[in-house]
C-alpha positions in Angstrom: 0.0 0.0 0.0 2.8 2.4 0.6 4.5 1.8 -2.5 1.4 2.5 -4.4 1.0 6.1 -2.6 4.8 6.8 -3.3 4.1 5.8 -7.0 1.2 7.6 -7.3 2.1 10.7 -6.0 5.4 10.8 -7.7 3.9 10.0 -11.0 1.3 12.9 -10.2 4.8 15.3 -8.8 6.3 14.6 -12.6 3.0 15.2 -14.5 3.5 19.2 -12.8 5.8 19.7 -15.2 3.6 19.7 -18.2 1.6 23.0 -18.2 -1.4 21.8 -16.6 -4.8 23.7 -16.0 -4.3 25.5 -12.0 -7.0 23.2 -11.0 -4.4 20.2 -11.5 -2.3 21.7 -9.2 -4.6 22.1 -6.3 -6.0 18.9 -6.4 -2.5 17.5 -6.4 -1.9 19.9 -3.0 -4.6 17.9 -1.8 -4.0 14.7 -2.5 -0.2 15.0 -1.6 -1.1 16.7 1.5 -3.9 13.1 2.1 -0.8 10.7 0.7 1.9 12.0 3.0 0.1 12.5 6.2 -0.8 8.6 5.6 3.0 7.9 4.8 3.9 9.2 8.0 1.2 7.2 9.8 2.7 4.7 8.7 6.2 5.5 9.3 4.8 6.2 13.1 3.1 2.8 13.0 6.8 1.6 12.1 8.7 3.6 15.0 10.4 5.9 12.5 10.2 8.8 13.7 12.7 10.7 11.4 10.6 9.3 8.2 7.5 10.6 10.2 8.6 14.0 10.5 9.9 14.2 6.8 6.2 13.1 5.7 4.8 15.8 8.0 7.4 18.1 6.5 6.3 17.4 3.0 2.8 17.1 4.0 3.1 21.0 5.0 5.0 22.4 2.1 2.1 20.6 0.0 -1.2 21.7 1.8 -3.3 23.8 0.1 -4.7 26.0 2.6 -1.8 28.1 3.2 -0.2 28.0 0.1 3.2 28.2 -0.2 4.5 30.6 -3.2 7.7 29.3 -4.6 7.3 30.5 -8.3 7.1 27.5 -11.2 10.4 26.8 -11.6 11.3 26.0 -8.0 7.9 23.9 -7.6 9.4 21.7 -10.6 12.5 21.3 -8.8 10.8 20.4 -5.7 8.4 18.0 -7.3 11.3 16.5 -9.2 13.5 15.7 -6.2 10.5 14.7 -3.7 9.4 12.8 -7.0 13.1 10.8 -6.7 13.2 10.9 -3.3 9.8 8.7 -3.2 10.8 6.4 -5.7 14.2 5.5 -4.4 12.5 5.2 -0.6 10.6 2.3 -2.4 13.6 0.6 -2.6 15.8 1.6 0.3 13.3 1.6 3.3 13.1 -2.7 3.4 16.6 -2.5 4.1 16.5 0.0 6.4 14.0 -1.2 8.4 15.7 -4.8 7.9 18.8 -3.3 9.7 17.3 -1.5 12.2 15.8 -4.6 13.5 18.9 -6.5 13.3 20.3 -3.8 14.9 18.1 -3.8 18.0 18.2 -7.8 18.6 
C-alpha cells in the first residue's frame, strides 16, 4: 500500500511539469497533503520517527490551505527531487527497516 502512494504521488509530482490547468495543481496539493500524512502514519506505525517527520514536512509544504509561493520553476524542482526521493525510498526503506531490526536484537 505504501508503495502505491509513493508511485502515485510521484507519478502525479512529474506530471507538474507539463503546463497543466491551475485546477491540477490544487488537487495534487490535496492529494499530496492526504498521501503523506498517511506515509507518515505509517512510518509512526513503524517507530520511525525521522521518516514521520519528513512526511509531515512534506505534508506541510504541499497543503493547500496556506499556500506556499515558490514560483514554477522552484515547484518543478521540488516536485522533481520529492518525486526521486519517493521512488528511491521504495527501494531503500526494506533494508532500512531490515537493519534497524537487526540492529536492536
Amino acid at each position: 500500500m505504501e508503495a502505491l502512494i509513493k508511485i502515485l504521488l510521484a507519478t502525479l509530482f512529474l506530471i507538474c511539469l507539463a503546463n497543466m490547468p491551475y485546477g491540477y495543481y490544487q488537487l495534487i496539493r490535496s492529494l499530496a497533503m492526504v498521501g503523506f500524512g498517511l506515509l507518515a502514519y505509517r512510518a509512526n506505525q513503524k517507530d520511525n520517527p525521522i521518516i514521520m517527520i519528513t512526511y509531515i514536512s512534506l505534508a506541510i509544504l504541499f497543503q493547500p490551505i496556506f499556500k506556499i509561493a515558490l514560483g514554477r520553476f522552484l515547484w518543478n524542482v521540488v516536485d522533481v527531487i520529492v518525486a526521486l526521493g519517493l521512488i528511491i525510498s521504495i527501494y531503500t526503506e526494506p533494508k532500512i527497516n531490515a537493519d534497524r531490526k537487526n540492529h536492536l536484537n
